[in-house]
TIBAVO-174204 format. One record per atom (N, C-alpha, C): atom name; x, y, z. Coordinates in steps of 0.1 Angstrom, whole numbers. Layout:
BEGIN
+----+-------+-------+-------+
! at !    xx !    yy !    zz !
+----+-------+-------+-------+
! CA !     X !     Y !     Z !
...
+----+-------+-------+-------+
//
This chain:
BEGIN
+----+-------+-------+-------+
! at !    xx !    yy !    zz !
+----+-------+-------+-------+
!  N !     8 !   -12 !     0 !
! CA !     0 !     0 !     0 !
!  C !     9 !    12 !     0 !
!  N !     6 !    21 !    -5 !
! CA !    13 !    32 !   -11 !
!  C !    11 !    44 !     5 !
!  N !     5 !    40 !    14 !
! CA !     1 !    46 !    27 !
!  C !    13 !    43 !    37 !
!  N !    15 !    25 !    37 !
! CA !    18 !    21 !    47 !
!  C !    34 !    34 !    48 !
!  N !    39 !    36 !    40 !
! CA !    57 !    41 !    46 !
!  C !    51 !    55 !    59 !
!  N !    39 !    63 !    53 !
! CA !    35 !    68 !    61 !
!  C !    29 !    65 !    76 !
!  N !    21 !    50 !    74 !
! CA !    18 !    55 !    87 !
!  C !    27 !    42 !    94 !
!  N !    38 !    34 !    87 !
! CA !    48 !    32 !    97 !
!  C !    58 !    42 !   102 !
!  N !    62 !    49 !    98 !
! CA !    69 !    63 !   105 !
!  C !    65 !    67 !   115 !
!  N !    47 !    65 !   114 !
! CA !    42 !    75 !   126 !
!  C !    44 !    67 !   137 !
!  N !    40 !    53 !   135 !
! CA !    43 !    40 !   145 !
!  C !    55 !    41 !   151 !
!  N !    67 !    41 !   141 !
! CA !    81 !    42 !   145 !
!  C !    81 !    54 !   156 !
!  N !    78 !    67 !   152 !
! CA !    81 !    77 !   159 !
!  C !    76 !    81 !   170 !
!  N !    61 !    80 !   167 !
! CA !    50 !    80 !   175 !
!  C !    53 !    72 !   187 !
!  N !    62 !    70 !   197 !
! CA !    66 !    57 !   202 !
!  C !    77 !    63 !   211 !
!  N !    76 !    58 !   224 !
! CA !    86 !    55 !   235 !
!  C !    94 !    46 !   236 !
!  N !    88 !    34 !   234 !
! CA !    97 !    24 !   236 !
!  C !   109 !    15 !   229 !
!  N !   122 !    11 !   232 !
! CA !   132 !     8 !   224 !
!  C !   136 !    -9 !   230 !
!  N !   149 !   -11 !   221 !
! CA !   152 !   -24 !   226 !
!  C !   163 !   -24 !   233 !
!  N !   160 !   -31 !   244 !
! CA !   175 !   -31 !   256 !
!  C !   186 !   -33 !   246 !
!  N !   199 !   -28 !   252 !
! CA !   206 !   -30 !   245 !
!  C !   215 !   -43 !   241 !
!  N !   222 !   -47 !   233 !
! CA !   233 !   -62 !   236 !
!  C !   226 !   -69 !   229 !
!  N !   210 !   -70 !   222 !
! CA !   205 !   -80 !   216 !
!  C !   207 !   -77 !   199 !
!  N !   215 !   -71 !   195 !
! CA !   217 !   -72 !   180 !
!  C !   219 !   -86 !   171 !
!  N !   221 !   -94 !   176 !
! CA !   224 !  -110 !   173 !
!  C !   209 !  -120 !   173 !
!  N !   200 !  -112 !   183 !
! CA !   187 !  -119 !   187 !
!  C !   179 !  -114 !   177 !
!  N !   171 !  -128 !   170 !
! CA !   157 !  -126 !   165 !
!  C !   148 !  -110 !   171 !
!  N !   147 !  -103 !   159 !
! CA !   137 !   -90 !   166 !
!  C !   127 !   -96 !   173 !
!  N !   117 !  -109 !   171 !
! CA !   110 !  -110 !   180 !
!  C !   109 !  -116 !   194 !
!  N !   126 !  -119 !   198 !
! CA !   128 !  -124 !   212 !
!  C !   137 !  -116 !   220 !
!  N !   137 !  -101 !   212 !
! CA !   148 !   -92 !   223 !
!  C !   137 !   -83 !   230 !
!  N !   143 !   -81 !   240 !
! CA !   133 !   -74 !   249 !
!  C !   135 !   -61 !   248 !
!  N !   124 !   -52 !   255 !
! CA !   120 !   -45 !   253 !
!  C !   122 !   -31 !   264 !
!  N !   119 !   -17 !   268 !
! CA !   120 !   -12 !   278 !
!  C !   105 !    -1 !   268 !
!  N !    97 !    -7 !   274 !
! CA !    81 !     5 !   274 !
!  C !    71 !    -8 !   272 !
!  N !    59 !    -1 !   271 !
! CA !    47 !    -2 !   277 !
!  C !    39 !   -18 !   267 !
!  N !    37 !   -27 !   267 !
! CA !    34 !   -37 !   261 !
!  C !    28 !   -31 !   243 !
!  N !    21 !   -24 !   241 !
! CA !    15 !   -19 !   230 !
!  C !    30 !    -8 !   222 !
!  N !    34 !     0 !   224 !
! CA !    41 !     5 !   220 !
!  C !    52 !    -9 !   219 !
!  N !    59 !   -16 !   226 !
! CA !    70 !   -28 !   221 !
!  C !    64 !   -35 !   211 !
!  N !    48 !   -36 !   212 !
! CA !    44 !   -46 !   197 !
!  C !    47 !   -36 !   186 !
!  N !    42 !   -24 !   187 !
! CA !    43 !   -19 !   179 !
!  C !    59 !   -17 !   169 !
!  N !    66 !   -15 !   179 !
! CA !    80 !   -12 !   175 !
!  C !    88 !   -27 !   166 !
!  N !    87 !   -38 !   175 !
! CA !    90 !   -52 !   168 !
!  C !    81 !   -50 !   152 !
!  N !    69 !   -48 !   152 !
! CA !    57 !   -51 !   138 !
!  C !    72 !   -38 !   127 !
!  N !    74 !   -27 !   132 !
! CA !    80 !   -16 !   121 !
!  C !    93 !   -23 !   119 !
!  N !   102 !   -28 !   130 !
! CA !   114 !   -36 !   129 !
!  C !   117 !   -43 !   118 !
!  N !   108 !   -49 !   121 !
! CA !   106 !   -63 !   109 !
!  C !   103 !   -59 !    97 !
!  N !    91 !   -49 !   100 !
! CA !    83 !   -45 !    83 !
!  C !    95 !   -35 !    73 !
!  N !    99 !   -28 !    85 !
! CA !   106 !   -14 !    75 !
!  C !   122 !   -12 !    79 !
!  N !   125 !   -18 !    89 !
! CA !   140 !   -17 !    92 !
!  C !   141 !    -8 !   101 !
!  N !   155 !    -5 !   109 !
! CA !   155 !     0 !   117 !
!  C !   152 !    12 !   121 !
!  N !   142 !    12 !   135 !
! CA !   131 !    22 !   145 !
!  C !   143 !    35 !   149 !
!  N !   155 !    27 !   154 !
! CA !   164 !    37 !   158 !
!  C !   167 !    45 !   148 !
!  N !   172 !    39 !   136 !
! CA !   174 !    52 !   127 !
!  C !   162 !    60 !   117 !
!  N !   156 !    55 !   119 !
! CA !   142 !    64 !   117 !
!  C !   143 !    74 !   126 !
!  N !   144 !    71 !   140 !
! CA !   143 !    84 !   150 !
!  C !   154 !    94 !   147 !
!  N !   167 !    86 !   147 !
! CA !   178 !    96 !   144 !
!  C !   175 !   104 !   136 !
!  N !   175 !    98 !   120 !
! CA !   169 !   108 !   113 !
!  C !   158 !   120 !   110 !
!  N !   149 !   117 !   117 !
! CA !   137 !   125 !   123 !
!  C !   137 !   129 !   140 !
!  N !   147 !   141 !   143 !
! CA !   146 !   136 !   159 !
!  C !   132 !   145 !   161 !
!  N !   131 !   139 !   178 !
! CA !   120 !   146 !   180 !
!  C !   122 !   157 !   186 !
!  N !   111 !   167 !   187 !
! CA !   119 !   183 !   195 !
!  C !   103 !   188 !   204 !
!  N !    94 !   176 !   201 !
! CA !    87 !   179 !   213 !
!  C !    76 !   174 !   213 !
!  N !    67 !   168 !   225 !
! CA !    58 !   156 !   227 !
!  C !    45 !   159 !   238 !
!  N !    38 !   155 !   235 !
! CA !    24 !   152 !   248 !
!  C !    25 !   138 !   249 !
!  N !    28 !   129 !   261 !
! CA !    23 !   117 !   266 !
!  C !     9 !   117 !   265 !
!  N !     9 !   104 !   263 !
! CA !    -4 !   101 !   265 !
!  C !   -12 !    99 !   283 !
!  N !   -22 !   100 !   278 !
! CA !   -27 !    99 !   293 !
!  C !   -44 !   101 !   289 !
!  N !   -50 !    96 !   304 !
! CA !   -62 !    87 !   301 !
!  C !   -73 !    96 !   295 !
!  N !   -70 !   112 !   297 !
! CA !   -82 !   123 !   295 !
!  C !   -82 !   124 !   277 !
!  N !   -69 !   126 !   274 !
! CA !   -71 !   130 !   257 !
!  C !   -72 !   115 !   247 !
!  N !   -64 !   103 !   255 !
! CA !   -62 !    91 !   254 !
!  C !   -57 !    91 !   236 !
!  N !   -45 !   103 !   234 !
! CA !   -39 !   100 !   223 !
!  C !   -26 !   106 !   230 !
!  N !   -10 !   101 !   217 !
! CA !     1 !   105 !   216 !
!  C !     5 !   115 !   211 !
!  N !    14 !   122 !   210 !
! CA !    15 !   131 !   201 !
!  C !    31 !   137 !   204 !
!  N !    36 !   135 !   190 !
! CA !    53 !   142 !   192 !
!  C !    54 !   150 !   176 !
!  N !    63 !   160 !   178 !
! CA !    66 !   168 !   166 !
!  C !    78 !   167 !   161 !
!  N !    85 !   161 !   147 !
! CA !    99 !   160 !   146 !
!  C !   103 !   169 !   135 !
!  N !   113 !   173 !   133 !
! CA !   123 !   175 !   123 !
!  C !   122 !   164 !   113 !
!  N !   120 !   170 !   100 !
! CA !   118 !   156 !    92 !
!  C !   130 !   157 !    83 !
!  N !   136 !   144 !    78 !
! CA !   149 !   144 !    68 !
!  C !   140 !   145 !    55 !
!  N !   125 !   148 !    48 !
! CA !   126 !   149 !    39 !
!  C !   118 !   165 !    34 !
!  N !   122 !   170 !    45 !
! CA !   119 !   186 !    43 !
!  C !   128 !   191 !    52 !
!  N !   142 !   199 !    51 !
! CA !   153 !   203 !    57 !
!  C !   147 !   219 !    66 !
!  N !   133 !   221 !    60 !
! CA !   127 !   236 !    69 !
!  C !   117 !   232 !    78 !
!  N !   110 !   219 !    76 !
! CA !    98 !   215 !    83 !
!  C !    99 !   207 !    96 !
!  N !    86 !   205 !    99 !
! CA !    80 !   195 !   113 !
!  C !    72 !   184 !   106 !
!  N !    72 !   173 !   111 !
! CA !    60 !   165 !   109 !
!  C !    53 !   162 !   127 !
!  N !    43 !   166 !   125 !
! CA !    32 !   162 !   138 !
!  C !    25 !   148 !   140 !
!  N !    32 !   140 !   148 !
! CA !    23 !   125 !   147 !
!  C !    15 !   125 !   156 !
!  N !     5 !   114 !   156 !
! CA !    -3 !   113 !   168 !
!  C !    -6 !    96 !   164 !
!  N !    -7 !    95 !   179 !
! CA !   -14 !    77 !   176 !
!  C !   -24 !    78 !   190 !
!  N !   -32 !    73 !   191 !
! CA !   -44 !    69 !   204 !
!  C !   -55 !    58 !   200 !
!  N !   -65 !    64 !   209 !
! CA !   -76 !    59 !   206 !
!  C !   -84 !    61 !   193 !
!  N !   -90 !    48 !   183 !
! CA !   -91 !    52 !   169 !
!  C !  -104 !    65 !   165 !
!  N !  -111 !    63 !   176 !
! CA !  -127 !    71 !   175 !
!  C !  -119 !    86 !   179 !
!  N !  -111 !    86 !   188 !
! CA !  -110 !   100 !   192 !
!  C !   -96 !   106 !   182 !
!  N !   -89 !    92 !   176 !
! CA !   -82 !    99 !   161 !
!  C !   -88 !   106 !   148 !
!  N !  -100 !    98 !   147 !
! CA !  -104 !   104 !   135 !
!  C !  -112 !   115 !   138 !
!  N !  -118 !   118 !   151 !
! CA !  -123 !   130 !   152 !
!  C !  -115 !   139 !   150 !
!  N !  -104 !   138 !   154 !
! CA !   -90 !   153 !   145 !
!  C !   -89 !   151 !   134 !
!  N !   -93 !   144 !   127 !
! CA !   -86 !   142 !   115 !
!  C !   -96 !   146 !   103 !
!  N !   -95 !   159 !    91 !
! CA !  -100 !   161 !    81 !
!  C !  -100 !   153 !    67 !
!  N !   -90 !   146 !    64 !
! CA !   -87 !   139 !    56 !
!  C !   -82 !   125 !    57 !
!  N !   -81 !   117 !    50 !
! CA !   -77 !   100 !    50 !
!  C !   -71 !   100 !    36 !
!  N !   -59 !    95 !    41 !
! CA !   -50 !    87 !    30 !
!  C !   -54 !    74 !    19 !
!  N !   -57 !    67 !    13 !
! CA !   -56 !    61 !     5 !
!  C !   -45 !    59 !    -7 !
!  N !   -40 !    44 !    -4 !
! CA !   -30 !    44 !   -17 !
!  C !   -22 !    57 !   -18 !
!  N !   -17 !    62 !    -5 !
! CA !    -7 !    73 !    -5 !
!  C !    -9 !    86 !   -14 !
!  N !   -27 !    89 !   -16 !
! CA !   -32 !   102 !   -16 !
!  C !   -39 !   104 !    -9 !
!  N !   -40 !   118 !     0 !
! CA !   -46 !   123 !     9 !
!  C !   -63 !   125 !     0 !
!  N !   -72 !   122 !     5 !
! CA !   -87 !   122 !     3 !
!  C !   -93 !   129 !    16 !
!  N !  -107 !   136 !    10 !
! CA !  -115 !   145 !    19 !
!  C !  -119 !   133 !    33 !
!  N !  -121 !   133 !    40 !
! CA !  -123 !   121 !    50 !
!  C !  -137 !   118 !    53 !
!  N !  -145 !   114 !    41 !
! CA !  -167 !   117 !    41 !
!  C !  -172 !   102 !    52 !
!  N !  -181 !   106 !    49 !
! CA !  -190 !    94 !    56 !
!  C !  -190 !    84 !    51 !
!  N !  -182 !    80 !    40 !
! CA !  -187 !    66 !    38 !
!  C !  -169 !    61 !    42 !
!  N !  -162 !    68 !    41 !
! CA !  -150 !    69 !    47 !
!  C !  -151 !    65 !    63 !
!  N !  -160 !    72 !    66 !
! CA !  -160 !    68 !    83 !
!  C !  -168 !    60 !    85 !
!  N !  -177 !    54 !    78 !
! CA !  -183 !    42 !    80 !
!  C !  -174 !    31 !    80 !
!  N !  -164 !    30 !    70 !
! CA !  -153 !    18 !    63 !
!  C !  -147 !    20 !    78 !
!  N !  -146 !    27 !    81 !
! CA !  -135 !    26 !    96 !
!  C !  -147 !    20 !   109 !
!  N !  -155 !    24 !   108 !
! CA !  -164 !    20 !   120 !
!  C !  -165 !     4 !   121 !
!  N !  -163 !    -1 !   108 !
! CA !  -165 !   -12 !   102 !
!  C !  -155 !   -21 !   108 !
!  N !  -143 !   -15 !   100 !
! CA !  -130 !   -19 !   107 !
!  C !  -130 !   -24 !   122 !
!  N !  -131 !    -9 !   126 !
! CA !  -126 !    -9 !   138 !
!  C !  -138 !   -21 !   145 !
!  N !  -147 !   -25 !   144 !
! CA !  -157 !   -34 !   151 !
!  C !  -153 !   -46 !   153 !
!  N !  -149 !   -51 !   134 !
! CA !  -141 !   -64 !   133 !
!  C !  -130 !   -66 !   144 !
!  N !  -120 !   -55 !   141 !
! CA !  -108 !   -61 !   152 !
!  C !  -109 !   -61 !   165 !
!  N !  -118 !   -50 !   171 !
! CA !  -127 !   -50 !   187 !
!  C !  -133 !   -63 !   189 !
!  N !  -144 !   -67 !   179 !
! CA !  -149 !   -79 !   182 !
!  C !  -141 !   -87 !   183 !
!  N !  -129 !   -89 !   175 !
! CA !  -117 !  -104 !   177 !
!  C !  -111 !  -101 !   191 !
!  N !  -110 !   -93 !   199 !
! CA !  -106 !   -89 !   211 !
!  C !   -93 !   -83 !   212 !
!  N !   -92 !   -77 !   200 !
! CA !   -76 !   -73 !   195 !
!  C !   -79 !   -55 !   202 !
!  N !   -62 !   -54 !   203 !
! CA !   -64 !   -36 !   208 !
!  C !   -61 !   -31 !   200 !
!  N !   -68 !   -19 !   196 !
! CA !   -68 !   -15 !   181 !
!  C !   -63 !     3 !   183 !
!  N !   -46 !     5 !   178 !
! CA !   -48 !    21 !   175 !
!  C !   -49 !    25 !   161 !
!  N !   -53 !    40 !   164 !
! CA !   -55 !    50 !   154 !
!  C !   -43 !    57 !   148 !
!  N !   -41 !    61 !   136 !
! CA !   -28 !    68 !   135 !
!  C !   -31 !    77 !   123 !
!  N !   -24 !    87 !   126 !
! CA !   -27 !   101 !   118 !
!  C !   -11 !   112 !   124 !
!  N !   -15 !   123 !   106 !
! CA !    -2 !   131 !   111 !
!  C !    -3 !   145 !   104 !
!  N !     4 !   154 !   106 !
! CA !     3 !   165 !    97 !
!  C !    14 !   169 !    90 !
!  N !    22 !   175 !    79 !
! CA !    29 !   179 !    82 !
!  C !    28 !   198 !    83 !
!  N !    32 !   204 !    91 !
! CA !    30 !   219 !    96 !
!  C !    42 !   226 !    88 !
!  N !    37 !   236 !    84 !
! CA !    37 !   246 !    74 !
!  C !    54 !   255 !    81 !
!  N !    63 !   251 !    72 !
! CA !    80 !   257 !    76 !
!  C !    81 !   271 !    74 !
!  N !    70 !   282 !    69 !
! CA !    66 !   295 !    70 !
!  C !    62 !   292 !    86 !
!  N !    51 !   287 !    90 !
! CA !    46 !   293 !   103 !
!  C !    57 !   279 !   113 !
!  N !    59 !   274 !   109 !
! CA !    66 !   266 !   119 !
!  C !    85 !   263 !   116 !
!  N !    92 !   273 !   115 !
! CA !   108 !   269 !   112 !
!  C !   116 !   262 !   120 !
!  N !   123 !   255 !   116 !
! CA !   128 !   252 !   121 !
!  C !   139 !   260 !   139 !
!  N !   137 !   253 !   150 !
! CA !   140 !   260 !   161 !
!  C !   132 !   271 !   168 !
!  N !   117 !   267 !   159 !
! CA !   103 !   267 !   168 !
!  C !   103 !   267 !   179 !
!  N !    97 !   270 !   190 !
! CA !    98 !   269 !   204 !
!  C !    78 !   265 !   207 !
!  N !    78 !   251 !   202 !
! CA !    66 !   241 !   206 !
!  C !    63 !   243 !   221 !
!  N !    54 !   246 !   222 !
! CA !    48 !   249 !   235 !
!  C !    38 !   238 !   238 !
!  N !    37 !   227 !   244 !
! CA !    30 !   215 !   244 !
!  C !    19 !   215 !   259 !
!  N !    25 !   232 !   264 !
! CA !     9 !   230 !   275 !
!  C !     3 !   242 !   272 !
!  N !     4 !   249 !   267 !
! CA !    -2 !   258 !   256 !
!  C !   -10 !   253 !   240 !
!  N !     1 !   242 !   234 !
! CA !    -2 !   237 !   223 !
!  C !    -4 !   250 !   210 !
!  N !     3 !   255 !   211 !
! CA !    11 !   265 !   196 !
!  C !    11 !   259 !   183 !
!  N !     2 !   251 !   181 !
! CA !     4 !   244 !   169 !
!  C !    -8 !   235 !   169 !
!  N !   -10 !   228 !   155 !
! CA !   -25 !   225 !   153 !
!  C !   -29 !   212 !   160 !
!  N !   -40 !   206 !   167 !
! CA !   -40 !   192 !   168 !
!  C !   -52 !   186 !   164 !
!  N !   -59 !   192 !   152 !
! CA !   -67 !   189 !   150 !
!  C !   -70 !   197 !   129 !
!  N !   -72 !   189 !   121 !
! CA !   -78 !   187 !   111 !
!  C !   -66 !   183 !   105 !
!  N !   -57 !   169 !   109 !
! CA !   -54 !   162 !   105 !
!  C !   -52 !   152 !    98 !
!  N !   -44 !   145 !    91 !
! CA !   -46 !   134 !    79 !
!  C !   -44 !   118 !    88 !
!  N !   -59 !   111 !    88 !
! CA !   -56 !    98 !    91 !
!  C !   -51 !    88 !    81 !
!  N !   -43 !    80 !    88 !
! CA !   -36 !    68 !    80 !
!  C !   -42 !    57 !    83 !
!  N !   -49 !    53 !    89 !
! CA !   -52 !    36 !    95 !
!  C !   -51 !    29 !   108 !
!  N !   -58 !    19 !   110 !
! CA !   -57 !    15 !   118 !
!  C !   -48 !    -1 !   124 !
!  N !   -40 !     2 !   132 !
! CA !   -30 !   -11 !   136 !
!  C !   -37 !   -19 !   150 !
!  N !   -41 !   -29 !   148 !
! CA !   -43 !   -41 !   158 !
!  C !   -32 !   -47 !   165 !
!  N !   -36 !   -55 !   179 !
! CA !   -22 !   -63 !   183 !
!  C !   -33 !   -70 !   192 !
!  N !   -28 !   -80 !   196 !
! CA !   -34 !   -94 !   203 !
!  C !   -28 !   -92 !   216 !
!  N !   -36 !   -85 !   228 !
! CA !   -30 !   -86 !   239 !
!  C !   -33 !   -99 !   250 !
!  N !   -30 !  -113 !   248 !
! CA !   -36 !  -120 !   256 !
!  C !   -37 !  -119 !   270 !
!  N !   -48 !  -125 !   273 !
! CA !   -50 !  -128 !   292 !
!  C !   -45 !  -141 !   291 !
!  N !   -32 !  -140 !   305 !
! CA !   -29 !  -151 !   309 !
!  C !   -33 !  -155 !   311 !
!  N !   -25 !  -171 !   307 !
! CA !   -30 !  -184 !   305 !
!  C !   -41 !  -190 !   316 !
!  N !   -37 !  -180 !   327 !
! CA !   -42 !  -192 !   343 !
!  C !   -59 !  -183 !   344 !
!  N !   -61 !  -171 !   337 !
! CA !   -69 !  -161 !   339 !
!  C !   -84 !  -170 !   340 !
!  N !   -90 !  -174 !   326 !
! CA !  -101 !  -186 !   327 !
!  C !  -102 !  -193 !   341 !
!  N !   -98 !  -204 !   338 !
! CA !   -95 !  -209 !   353 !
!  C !  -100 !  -200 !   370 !
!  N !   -93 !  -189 !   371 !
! CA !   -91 !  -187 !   379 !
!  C !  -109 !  -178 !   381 !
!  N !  -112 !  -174 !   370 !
! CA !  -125 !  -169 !   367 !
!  C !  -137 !  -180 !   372 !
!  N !  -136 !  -188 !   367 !
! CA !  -144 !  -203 !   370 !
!  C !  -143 !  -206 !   383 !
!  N !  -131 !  -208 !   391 !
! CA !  -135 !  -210 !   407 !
!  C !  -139 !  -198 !   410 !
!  N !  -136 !  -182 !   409 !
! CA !  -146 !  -177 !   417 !
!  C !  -164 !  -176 !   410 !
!  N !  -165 !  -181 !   401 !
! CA !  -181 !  -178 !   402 !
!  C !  -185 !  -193 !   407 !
!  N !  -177 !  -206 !   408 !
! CA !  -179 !  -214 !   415 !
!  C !  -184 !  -213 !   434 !
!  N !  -177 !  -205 !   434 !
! CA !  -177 !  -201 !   448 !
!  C !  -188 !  -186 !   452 !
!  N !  -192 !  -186 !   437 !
! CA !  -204 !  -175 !   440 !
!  C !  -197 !  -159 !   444 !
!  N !  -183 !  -159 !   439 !
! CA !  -179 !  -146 !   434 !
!  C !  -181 !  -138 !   425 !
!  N !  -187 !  -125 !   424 !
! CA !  -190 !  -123 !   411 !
!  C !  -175 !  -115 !   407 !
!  N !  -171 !  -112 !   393 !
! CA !  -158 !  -110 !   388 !
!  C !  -162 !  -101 !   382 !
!  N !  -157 !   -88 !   378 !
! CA !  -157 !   -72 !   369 !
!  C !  -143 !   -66 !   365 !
!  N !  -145 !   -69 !   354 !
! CA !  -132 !   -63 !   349 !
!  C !  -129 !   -48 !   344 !
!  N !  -117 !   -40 !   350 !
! CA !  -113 !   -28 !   345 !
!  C !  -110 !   -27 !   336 !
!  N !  -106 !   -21 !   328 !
! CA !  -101 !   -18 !   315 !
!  C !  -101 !    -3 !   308 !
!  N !   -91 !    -4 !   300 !
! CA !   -92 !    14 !   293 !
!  C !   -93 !    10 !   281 !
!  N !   -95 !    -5 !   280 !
! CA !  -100 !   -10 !   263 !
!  C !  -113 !     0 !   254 !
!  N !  -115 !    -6 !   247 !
! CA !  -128 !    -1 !   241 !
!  C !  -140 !   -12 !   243 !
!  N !  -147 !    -6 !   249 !
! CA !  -163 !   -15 !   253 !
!  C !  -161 !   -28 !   243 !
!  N !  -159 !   -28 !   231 !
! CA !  -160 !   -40 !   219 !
!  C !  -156 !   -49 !   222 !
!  N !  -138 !   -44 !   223 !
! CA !  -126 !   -53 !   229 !
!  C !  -130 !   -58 !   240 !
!  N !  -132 !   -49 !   246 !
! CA !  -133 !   -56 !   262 !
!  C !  -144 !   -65 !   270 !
!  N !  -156 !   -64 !   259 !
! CA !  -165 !   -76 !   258 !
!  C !  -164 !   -87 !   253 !
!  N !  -153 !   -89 !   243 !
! CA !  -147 !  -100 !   235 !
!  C !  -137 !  -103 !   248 !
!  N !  -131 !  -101 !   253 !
! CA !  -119 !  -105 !   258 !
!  C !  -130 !  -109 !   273 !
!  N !  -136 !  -103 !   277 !
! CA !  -145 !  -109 !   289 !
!  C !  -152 !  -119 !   287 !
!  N !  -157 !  -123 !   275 !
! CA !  -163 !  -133 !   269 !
!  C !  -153 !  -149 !   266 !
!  N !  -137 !  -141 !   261 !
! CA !  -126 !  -153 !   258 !
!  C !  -124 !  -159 !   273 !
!  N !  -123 !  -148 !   286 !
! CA !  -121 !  -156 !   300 !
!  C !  -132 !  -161 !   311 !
!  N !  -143 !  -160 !   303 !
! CA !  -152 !  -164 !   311 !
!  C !  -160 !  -156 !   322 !
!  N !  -154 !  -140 !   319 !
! CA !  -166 !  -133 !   331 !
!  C !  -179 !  -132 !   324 !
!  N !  -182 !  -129 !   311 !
! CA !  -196 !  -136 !   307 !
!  C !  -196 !  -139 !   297 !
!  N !  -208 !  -145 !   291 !
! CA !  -213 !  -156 !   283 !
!  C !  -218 !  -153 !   274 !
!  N !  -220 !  -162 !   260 !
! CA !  -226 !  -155 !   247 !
!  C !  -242 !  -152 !   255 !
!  N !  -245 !  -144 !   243 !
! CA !  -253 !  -138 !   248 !
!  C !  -262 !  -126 !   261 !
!  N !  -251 !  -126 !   266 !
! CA !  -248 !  -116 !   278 !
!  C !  -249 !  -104 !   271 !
!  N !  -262 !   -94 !   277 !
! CA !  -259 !   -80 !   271 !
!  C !  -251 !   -70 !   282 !
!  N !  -241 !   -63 !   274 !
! CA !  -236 !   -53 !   285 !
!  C !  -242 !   -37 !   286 !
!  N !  -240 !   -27 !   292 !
! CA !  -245 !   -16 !   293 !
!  C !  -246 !   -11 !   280 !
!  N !  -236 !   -12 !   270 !
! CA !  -232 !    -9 !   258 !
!  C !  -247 !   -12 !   247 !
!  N !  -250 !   -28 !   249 !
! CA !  -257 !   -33 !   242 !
!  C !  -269 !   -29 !   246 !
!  N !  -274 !   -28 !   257 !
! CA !  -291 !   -19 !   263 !
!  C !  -286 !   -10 !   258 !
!  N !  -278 !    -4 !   257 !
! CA !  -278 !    15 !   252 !
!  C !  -282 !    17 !   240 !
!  N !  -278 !     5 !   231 !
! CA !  -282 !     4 !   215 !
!  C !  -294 !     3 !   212 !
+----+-------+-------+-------+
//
């Protein structure tokens, strides 16, 4: 796909987490990791797919970021790009519903398109399938900001936000398979044996998180959740 170089970059960039160091000899998919389980999948999937995360970053460093956190529940860093010597490119990756709400446009086959309703349906669509498989599913999108209003040695103000974070270009959406350990079932089963009832937390998406409650046994097909009376 004529997309993907784009929205692996943003994956690559978009991203905290690296590989301990000493394992250059080890299979990318058995060297470990230092960040957060989702960002490490992420990083191994670009590893493998596009080549080395580190020198992507080198070449694009970053010069300024918003962590994520549970209120905006997206990423967001601004880099220096190697293929505009005056510009920034703006990534974001989060949650996929609250990515596309910034976002005015969607990529296709690596042309940016208006981003309409039948465009956001194809994503609603998406996004259901890989929720319903119980997969955690991000969003990814990026800009690149204007080397007139943004030159290089800009002074990005990121609690202020001096810069745009919203009518953005979405790229797509990336899945990962976060399993519940192995013992989790099991352990689910003696307590409603014992007349415990079990409720699980989660910052998942309602979808996922009903699939994945359904894979360990807190409930059962046909179980409606708040989600589903609301429908």
């Amino acid at each position: 796909s004529g997309t993907w170089p784009s929205l692996s970059r943003v994956a690559g960039l978009c991203n905290r987490a690296v590989f301990k160091p000493g394992q250059e000899e080890l299979p990318i998919l058995m060297r470990d990791t230092a960040g957060d389980a989702s960002e490490s999948a992420l990083l191994k999937c670009i590893e493998l797919c596009s080549g080395s995360v580190r020198e992507l970053r080198d070449r694009n460093p970053k010069v300024a970021e918003i962590p994520f956190n549970s209120t905006n529940k997206y990423q967001l860093s601004i880099h220096e790009v190697e293929d505009n010597p005056s510009g920034h490119l703006l990534v974001m990756k989060g949650a996929p519903e609250r990515i596309l709400d910034r976002c005015s446009t969607i990529m296709i086959h690596g042309q940016e398109q208006p981003l309409d309703e039948s465009w956001k349906e194809a994503f609603q669509n998406a996004y259901l399938d890989l929720g319903g498989l119980g997969e955690r599913v991000l969003g990814f999108c990026h800009l690149n900001l204007s080397s007139s209003q943004f030159p290089r040695g800009f002074n990005f103000d990121c609690e202020e936000t001096n810069f745009p974070t919203e009518q953005l270009c979405f790229l797509g959406l990336i899945s990962m398979i976060d399993p519940p350990r192995a013992a989790v079932p099991d352990a689910v089963g003696k307590c409603r044996s014992a007349g415990i009832k079990v409720i699980m937390v989660t910052g998942d998406h309602p979808i996922t998180a009903k699939a994945i409650a359904k894979g360990v046994g807190i409930i059962s097909e046909g179980t409606e959740t708040v989600e589903d009376i609301a429908q």
